[in-house]
N, C-alpha and C positions, 0 to 999 in steps of 0.2 A: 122605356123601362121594361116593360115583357113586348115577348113578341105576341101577335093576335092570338096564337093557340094557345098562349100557356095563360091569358088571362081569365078564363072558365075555370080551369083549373084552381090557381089562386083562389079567384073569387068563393069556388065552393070549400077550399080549405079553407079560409077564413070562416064564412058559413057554419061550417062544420064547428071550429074551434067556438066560435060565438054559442051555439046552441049549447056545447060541453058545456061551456062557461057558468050557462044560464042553467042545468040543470045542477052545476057542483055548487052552486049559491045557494039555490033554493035547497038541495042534502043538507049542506054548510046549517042553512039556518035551521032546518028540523031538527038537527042535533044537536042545535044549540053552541054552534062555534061562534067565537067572540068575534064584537066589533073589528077589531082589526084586522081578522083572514077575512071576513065580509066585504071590507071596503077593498083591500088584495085585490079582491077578486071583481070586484066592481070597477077597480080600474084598469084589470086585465081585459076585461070587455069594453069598456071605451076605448083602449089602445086597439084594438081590433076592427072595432065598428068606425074609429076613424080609417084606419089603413082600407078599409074596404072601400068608405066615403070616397077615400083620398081618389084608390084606383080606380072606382067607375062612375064617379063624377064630377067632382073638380078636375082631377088628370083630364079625363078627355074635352070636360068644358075648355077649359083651358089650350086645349090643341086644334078646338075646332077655333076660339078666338083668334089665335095667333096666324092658324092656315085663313082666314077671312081677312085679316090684316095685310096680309102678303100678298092674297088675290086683290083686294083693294088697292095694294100698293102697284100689284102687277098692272094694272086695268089702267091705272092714273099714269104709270111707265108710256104702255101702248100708244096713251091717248097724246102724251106728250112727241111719242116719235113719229106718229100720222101726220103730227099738227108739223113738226122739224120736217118732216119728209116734205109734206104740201110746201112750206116754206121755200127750204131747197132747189124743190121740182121748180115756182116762178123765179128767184132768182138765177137758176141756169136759164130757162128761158128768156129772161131778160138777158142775162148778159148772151146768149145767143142771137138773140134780134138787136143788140147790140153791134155785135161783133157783123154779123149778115148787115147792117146799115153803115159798120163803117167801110165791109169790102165795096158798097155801093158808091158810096164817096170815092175812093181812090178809084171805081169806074175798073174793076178786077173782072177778066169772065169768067164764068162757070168754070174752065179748067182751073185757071187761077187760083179760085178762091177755094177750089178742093182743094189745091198743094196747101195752100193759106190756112186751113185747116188742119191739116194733118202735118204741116211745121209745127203750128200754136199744140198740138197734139204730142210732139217729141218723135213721131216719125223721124227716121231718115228718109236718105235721100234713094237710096237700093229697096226700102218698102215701099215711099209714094211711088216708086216707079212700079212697082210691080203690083200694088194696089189697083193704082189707074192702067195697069198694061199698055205702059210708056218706055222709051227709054230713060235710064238713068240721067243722060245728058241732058232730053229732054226736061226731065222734072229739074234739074237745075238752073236751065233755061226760066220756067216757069216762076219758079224761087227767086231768081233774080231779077223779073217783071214784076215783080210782088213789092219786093223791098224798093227798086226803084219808084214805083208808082205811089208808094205811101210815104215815101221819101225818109226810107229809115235803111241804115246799114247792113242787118242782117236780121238773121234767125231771134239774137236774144234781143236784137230791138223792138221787134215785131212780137214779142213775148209781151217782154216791157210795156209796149205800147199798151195792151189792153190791163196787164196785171198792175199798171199804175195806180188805174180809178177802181181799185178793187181792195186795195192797202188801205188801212186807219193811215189816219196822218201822225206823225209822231208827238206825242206828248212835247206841249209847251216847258220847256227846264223852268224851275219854281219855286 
């Protein structure tokens, strides 16, 4: 509603206006002006002393509630993406000791299972070479001890293979 600096200001103009108020009442009544510019003026001064209420108490009661609500609501965010992230972090793990137990099964070596990687990864075959400072021939060589040995046909079988046990199963039709 005001920026910080102009609320001093406001506030002592109202101030100001209130104390008027209060002196033109009490004139008012020494000279005997009627009930009705009395009350005028009496709720010229309510309308005043709330505006002042409004601005320097409720108004900022009110924004200090709202900014505590949004840090509360922040703090409850964080705690939930620590908790997703911790989640996340063992499920890759697992499915990395996964994956590490089943190149052990198909009995893959250490070069191997690098290509084996860095296929399941979307690597080509011109990066796994020059990742591993191979030739390109070679890393297709490699590629295709991989896929023989786990006895699946290529690149998206050997995808497939592990992103099968990782899919929901499809809803039963019902």
């Amino acid at each position: 509603m005001f920026r910080p600096n102009e609320r001093p200001i406001v506030g002592i103009a109202i101030c100001i206006l209130l104390i008027v108020s209060g002196f033109d009442i009490w004139d008012d009544a020494q000279h005997g002006d009627g009930l009705g510019m009395l009350l005028w003026d009496v709720v010229a001064i309510t309308l005043a002393a709330a505006v002042l209420l409004y601005i320097f108490i409720l108004q900022p009661y009110g924004i200090r509630l709202e900014n505590r609500g949004l840090e509360l609501q922040a703090e409850r965010q964080a705690a939930d993406l620590a908790r997703l992230s911790k989640l996340a972090r063992k499920q890759l793990e697992g499915l990395g000791a996964y994956i590490s137990a089943q190149f052990d099964d198909w009995r893959l070596t250490p070069a191997e299972k690098d290509v084996a990687l860095m296929l399941l990864k979307g690597l080509s075959m011109k990066e796994i070479a020059d990742l591993r400072d191979i030739s390109e021939r070679t890393a297709r060589q490699q590629a295709t001890t991989v896929y023989s040995k786990a006895n699946l046909t290529g690149r998206a079988a050997l995808s497939a293979f592990f992103l099968e046990d990782l899919l929901l199963p499809a809803p039963l039709p019902g």
